[in-house]
N, CA, C and O atoms as a Tinker XYZ file with bonds, in Angstrom:
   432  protein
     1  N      0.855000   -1.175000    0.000000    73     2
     2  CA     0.000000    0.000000    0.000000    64     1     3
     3  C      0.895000    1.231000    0.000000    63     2     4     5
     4  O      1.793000    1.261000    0.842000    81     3
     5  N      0.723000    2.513000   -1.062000    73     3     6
     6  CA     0.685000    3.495000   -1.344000    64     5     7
     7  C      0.459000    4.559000   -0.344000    63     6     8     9
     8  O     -0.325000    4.167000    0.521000    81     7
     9  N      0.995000    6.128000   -0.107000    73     7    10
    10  CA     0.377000    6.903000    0.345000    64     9    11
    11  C      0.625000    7.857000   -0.337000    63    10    12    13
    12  O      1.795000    7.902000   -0.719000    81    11
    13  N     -0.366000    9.094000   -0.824000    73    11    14
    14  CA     0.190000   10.588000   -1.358000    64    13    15
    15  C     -0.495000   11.604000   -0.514000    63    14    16    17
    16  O     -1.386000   11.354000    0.297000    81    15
    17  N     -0.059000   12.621000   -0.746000    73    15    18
    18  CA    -0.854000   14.129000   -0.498000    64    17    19
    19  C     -1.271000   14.509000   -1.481000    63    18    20    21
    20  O     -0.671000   14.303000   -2.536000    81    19
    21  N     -2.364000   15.139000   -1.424000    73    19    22
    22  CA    -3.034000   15.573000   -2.586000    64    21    23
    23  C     -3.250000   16.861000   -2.503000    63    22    24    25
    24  O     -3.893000   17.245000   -1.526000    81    23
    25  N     -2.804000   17.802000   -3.436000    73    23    26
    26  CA    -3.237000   19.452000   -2.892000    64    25    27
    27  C     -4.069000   20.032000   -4.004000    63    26    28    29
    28  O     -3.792000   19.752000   -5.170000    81    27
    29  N     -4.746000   20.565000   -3.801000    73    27    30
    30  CA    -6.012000   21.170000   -4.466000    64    29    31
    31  C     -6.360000   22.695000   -3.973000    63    30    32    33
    32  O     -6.071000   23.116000   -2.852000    81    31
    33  N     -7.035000   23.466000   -5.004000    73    31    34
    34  CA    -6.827000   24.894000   -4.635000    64    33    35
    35  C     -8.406000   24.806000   -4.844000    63    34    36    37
    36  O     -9.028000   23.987000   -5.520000    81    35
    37  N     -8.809000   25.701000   -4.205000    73    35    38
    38  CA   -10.408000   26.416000   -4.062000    64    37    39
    39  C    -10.983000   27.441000   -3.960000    63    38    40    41
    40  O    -10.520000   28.169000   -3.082000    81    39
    41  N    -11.931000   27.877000   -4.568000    73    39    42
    42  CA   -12.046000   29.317000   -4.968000    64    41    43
    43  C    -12.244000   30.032000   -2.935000    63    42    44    45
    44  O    -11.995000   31.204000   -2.654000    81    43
    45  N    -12.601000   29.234000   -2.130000    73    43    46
    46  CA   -12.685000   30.148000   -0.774000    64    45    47
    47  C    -12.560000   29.082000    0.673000    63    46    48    49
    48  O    -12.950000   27.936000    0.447000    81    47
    49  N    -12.315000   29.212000    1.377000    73    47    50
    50  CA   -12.425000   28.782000    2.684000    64    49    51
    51  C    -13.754000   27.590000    3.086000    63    50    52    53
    52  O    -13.654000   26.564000    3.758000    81    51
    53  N    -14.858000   28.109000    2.469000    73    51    54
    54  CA   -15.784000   26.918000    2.603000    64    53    55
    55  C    -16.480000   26.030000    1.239000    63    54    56    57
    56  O    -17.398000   25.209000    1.237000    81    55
    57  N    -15.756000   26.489000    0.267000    73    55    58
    58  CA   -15.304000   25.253000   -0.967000    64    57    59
    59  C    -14.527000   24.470000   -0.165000    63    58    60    61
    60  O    -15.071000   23.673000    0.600000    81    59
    61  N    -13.225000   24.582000   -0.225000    73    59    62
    62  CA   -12.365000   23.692000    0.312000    64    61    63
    63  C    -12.850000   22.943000    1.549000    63    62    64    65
    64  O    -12.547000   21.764000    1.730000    81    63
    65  N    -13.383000   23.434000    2.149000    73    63    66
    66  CA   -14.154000   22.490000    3.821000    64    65    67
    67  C    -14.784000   21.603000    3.091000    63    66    68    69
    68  O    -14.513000   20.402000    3.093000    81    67
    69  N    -15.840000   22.247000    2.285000    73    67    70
    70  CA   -17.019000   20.789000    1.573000    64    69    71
    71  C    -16.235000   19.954000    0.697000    63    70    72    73
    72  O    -16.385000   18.734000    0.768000    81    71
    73  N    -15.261000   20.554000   -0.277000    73    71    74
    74  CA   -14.621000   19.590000   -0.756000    64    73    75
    75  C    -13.654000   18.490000    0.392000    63    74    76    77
    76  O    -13.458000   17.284000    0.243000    81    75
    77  N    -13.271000   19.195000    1.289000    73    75    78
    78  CA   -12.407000   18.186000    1.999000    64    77    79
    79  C    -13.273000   17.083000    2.535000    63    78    80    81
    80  O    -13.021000   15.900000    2.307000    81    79
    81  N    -14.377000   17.516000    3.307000    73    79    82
    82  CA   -15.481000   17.118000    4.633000    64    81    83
    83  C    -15.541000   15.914000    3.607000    63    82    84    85
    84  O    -15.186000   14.840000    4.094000    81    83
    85  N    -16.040000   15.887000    1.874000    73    83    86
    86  CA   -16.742000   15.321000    1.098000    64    85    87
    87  C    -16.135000   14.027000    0.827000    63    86    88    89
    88  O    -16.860000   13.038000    0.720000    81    87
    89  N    -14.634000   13.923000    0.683000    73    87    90
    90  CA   -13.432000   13.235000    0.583000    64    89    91
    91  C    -13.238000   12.108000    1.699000    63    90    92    93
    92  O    -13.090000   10.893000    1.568000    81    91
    93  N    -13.293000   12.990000    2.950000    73    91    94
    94  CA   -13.108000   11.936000    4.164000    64    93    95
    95  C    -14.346000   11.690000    4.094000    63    94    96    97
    96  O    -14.268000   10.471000    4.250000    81    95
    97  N    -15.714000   11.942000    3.953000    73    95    98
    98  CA   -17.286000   11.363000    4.105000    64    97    99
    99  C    -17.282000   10.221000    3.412000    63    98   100   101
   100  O    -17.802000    9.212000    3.889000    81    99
   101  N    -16.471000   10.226000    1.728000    73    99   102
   102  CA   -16.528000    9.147000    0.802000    64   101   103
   103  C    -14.963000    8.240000    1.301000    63   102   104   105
   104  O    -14.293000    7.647000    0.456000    81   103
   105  N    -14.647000    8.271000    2.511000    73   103   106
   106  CA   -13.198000    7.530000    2.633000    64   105   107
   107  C    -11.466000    7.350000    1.121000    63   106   108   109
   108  O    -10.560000    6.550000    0.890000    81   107
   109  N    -11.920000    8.523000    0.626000    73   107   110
   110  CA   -10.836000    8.873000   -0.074000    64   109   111
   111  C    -10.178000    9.404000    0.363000    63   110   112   113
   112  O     -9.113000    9.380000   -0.254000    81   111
   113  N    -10.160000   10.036000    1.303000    73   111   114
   114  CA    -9.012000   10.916000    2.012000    64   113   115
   115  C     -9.239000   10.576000    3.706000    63   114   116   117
   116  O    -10.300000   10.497000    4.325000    81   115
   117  N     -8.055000   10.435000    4.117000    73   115   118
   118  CA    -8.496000   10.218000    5.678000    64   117   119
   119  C     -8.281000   11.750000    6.752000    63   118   120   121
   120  O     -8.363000   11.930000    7.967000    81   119
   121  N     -8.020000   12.516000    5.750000    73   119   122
   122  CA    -7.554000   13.692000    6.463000    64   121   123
   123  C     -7.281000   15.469000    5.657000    63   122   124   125
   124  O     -6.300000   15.628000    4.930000    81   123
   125  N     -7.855000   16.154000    5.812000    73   123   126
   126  CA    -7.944000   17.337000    5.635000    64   125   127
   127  C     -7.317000   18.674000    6.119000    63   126   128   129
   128  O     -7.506000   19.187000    7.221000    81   127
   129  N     -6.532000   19.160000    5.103000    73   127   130
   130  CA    -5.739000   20.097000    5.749000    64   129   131
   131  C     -6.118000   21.794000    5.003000    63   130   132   133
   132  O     -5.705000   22.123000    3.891000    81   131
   133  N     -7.000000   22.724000    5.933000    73   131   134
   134  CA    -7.619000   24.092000    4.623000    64   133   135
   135  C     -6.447000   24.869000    5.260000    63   134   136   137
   136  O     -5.990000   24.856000    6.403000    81   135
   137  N     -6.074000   25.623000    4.024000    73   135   138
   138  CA    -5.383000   27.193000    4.506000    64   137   139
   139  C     -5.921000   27.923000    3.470000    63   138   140   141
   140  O     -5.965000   27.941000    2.240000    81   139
   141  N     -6.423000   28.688000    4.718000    73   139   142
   142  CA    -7.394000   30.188000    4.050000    64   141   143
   143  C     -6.155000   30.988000    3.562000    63   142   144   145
   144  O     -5.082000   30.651000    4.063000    81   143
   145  N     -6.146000   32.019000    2.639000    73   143   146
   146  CA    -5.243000   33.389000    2.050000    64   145   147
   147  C     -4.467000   33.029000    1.162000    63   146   148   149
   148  O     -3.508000   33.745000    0.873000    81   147
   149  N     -4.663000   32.008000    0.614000    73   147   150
   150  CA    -3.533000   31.990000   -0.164000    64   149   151
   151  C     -3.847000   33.201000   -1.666000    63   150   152   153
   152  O     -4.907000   33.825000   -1.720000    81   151
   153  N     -3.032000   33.316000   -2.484000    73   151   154
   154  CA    -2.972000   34.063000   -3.592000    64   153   155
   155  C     -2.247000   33.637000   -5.056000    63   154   156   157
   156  O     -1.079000   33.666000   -5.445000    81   155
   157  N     -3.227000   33.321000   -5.528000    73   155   158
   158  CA    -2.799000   32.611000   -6.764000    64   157   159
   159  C     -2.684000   33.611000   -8.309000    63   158   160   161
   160  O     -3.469000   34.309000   -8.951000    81   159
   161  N     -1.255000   33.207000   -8.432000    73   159   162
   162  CA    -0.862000   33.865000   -9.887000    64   161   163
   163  C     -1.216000   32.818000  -10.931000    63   162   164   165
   164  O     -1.071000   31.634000  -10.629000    81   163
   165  N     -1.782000   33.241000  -12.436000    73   163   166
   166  CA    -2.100000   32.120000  -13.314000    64   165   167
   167  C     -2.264000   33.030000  -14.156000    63   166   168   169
   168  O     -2.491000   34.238000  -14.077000    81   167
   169  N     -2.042000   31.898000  -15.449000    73   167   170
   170  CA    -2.872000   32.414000  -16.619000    64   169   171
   171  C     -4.114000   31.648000  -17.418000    63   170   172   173
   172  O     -3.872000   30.571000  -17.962000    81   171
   173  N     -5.136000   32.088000  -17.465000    73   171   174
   174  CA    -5.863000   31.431000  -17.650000    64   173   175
   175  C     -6.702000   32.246000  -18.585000    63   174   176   177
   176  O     -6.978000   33.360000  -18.139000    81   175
   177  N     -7.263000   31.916000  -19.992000    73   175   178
   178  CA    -7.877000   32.581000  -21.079000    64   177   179
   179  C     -7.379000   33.473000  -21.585000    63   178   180   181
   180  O     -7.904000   34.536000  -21.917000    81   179
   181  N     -5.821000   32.986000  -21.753000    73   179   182
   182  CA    -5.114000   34.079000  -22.174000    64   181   183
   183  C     -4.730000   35.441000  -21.762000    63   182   184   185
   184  O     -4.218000   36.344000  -22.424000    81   183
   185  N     -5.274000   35.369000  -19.883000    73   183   186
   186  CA    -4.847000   36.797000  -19.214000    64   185   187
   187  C     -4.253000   36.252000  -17.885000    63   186   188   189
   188  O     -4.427000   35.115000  -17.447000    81   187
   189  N     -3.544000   37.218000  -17.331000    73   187   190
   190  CA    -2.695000   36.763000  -16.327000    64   189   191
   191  C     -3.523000   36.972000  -15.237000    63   190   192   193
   192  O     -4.197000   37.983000  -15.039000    81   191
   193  N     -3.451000   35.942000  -14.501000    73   191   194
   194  CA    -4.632000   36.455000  -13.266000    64   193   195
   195  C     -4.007000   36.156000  -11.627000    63   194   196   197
   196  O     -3.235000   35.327000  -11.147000    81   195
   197  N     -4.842000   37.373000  -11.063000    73   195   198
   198  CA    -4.559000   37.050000   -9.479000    64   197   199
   199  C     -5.844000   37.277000   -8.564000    63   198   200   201
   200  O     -6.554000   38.263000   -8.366000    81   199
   201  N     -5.860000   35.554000   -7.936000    73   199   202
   202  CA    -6.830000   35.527000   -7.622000    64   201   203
   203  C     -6.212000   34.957000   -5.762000    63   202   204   205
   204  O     -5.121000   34.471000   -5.465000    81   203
   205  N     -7.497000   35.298000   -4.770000    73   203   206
   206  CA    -7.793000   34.979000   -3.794000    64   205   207
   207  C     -8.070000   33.299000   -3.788000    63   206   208   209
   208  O     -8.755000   33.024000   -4.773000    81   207
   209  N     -7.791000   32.254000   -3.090000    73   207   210
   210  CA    -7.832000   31.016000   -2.999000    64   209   211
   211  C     -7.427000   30.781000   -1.834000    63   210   212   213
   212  O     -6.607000   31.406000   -1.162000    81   211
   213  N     -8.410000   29.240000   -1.431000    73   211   214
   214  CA    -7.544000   28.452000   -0.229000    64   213   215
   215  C     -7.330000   27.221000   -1.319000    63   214   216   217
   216  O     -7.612000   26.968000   -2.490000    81   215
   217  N     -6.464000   26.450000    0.129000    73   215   218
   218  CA    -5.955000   25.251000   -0.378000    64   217   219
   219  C     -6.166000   24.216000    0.323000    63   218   220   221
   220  O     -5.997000   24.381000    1.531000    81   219
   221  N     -6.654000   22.629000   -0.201000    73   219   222
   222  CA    -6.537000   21.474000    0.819000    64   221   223
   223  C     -5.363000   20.682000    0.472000    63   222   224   225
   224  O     -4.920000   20.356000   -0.629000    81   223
   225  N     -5.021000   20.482000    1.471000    73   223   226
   226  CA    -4.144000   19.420000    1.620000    64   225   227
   227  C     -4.797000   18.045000    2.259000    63   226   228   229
   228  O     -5.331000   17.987000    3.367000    81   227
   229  N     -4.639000   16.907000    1.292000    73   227   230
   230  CA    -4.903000   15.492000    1.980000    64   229   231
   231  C     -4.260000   14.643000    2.264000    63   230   232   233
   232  O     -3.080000   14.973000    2.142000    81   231
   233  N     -4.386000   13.567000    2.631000    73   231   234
   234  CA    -3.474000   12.416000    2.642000    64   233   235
   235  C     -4.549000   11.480000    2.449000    63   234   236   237
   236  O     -5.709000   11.576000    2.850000    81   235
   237  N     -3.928000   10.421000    1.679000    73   235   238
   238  CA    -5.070000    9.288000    0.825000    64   237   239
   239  C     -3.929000    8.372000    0.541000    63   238   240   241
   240  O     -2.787000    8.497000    0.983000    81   239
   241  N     -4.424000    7.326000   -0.341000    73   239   242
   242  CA    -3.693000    6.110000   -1.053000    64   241   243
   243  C     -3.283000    6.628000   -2.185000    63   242   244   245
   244  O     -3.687000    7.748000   -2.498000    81   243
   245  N     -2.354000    5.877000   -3.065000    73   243   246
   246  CA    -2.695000    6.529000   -4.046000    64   245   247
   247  C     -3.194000    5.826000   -5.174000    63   246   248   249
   248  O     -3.168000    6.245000   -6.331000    81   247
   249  N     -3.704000    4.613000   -4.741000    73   247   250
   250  CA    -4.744000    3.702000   -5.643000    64   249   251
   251  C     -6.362000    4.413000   -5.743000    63   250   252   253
   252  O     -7.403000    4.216000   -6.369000    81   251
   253  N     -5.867000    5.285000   -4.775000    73   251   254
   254  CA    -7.498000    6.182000   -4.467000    64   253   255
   255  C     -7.862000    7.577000   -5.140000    63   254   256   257
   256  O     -8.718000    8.454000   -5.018000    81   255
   257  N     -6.459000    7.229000   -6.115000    73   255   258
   258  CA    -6.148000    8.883000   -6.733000    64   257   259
   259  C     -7.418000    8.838000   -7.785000    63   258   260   261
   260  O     -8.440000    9.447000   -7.471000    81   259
   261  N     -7.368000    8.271000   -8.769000    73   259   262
   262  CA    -8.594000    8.385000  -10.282000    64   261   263
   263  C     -9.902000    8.432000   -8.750000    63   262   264   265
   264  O    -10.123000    9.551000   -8.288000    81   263
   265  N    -10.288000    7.797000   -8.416000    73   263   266
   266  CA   -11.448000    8.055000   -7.689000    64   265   267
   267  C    -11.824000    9.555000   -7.215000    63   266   268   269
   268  O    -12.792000   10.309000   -7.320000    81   267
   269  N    -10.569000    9.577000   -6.651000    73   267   270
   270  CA   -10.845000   10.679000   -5.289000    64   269   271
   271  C    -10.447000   12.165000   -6.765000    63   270   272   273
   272  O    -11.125000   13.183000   -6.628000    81   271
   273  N     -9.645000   12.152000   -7.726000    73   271   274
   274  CA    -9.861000   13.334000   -8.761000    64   273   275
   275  C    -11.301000   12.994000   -9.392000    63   274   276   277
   276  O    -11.756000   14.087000   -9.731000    81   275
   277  N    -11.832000   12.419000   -9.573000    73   275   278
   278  CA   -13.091000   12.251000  -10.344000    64   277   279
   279  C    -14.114000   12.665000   -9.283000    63   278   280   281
   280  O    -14.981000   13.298000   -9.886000    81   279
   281  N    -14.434000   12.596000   -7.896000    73   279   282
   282  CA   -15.025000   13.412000   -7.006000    64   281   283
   283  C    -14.770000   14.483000   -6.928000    63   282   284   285
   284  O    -15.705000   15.284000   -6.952000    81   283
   285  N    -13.457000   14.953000   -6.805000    73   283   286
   286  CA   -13.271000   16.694000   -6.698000    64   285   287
   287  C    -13.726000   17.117000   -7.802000    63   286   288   289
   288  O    -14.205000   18.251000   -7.779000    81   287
   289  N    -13.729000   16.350000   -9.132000    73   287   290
   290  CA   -14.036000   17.430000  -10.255000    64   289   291
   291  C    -15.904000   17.471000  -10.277000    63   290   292   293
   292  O    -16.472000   18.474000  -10.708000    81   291
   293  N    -16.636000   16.356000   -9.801000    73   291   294
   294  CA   -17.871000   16.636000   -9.515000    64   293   295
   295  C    -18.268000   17.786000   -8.448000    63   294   296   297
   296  O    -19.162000   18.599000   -8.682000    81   295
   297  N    -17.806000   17.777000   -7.717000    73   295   298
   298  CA   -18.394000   18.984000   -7.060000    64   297   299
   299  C    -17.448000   20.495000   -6.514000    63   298   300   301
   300  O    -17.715000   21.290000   -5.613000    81   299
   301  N    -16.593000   20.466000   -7.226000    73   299   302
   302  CA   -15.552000   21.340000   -7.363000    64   301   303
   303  C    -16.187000   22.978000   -8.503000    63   302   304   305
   304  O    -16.426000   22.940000   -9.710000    81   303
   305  N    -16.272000   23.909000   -7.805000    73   303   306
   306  CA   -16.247000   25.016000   -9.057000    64   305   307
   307  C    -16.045000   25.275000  -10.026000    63   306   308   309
   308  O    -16.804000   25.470000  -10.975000    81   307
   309  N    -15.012000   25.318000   -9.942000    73   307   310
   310  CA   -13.751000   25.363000  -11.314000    64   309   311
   311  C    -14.023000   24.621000  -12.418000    63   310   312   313
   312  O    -14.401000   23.564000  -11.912000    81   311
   313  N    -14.094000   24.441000  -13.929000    73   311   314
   314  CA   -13.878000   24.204000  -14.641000    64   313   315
   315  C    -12.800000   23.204000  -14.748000    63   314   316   317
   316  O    -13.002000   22.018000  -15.008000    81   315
   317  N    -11.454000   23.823000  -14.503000    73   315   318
   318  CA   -10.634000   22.890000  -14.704000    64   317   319
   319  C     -9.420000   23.241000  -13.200000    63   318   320   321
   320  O     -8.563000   24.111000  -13.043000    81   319
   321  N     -9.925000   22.020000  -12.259000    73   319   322
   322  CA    -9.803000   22.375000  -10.755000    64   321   323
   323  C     -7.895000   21.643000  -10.960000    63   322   324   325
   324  O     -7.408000   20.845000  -11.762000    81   323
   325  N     -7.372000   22.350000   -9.904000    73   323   326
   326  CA    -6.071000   22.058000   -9.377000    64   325   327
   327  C     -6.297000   20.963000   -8.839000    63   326   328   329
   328  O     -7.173000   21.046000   -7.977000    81   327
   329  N     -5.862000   19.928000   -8.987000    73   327   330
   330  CA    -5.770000   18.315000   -8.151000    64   329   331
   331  C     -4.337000   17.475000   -8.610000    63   330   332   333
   332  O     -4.355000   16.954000   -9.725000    81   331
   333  N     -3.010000   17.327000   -7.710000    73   331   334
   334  CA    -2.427000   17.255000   -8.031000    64   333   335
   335  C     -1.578000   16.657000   -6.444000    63   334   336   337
   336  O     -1.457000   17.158000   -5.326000    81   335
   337  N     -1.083000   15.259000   -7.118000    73   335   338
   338  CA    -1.063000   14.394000   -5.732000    64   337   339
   339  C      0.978000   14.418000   -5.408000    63   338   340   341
   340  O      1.622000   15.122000   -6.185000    81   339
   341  N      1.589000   13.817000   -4.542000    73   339   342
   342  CA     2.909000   13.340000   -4.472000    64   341   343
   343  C      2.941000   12.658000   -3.169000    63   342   344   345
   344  O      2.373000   12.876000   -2.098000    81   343
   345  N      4.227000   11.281000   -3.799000    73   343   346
   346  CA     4.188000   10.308000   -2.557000    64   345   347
   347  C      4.616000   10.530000   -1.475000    63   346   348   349
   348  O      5.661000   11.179000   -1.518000    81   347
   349  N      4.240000   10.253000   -0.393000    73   347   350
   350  CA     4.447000   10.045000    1.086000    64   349   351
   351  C      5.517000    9.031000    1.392000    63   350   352   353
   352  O      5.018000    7.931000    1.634000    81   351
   353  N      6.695000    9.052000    1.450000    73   351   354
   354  CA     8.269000    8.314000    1.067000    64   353   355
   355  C      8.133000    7.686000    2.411000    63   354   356   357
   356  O      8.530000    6.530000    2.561000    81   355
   357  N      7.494000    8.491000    3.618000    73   355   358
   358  CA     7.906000    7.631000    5.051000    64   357   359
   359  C      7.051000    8.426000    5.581000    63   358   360   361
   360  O      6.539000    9.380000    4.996000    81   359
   361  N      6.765000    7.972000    7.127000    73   359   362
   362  CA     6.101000    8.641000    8.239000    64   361   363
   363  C      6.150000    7.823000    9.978000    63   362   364   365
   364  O      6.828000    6.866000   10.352000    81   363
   365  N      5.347000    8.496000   10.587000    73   363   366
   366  CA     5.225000    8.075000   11.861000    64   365   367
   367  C      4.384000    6.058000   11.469000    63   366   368   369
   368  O      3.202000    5.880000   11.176000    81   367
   369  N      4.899000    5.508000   11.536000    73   367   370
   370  CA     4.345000    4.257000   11.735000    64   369   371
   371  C      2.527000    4.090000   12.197000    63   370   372   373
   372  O      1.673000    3.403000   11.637000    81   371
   373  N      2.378000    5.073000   13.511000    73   371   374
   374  CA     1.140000    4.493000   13.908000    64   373   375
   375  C      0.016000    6.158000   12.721000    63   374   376   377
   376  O     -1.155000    6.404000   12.430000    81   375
   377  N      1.220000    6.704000   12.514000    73   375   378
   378  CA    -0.348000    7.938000   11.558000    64   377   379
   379  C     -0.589000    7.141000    9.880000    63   378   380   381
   380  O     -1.571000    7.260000    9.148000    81   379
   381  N      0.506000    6.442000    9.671000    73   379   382
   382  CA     0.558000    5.770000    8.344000    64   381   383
   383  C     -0.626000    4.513000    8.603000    63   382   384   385
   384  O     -1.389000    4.347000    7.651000    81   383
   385  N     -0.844000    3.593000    9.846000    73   383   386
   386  CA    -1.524000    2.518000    9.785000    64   385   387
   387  C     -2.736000    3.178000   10.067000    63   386   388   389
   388  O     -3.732000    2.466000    9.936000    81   387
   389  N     -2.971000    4.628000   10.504000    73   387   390
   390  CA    -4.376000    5.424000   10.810000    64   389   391
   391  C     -4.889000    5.809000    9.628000    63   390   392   393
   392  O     -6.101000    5.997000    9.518000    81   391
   393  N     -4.089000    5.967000    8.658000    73   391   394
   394  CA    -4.499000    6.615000    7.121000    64   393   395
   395  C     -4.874000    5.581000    6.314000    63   394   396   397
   396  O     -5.758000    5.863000    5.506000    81   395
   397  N     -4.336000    4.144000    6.296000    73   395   398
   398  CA    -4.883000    3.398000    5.790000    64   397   399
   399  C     -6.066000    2.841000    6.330000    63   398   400   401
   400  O     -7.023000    2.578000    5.602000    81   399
   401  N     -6.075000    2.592000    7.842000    73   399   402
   402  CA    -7.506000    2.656000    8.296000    64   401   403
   403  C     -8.704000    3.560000    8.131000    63   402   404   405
   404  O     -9.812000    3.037000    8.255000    81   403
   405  N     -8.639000    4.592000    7.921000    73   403   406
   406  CA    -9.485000    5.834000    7.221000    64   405   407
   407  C     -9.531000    5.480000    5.935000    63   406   408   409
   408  O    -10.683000    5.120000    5.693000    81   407
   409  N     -8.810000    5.397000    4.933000    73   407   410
   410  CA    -8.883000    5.136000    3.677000    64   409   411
   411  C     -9.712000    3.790000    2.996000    63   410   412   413
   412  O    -10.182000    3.656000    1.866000    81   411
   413  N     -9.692000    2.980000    4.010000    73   411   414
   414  CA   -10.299000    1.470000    3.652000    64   413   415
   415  C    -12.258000    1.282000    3.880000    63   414   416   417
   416  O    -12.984000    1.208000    4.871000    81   415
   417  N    -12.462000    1.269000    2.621000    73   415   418
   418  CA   -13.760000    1.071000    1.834000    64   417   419
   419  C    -14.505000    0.565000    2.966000    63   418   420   421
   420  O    -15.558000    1.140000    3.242000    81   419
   421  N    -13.963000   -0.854000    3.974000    73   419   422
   422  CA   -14.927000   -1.646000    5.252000    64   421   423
   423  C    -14.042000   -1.604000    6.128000    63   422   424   425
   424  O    -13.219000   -2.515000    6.212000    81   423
   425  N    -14.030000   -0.746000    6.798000    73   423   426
   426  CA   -13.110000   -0.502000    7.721000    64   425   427
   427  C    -12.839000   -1.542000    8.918000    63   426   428   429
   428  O    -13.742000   -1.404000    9.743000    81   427
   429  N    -12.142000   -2.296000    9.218000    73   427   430
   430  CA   -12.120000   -3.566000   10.538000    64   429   431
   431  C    -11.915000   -2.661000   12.038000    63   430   432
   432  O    -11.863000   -3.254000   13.115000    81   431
């Protein structure tokens, strides 16, 4: 078994809650991390833009990745939403066997 973080940007503070809340509700993510303020530079439709955003941070599998991007893009704002995962190389032993326990479909 796999672990990544997954970070995703959101147009405000309570996007990102429902998207997170929505993630751990469907056991794709065992854990949710929002930071309100962030400020995002982009270009998008051919103009340079700066916009107000938060961000989640998760931790999931990463066999849970096509799932858990195919949920964010259902109820996500955006058009074409930031979802963009990287592996978890090591950790605390007992938060790694807690994440896979959160993550697992029938939980024992």
């Amino acid at each position: 078994m796999t672990f990544c973080s997954v970070y995703i940007t959101a147009s405000d503070r309570d996007e990102a809650v429902r998207i997170g809340t929505a993630l751990i509700e469907d056991r794709l993510a065992a854990c949710a991390n929002v930071i309100d303020g962030a400020r995002s530079l982009y270009r998008w439709e051919g103009e340079v833009r700066d916009d107000p955003e938060a961000v989640v941070i998760l931790k999931s599998r990463t066999e849970l990745m096509d799932a858990l991007a195919s949920r964010v893009k259902e109820i996500h704002s955006y058009d074409v939403p930031c979802i963009v995962s990287w592996p978890i190389l090591g950790g605390n032993a007992e938060y790694m066997s807690w994440l896979a326990a959160e993550t697992d479909a029938a939980p024992g």
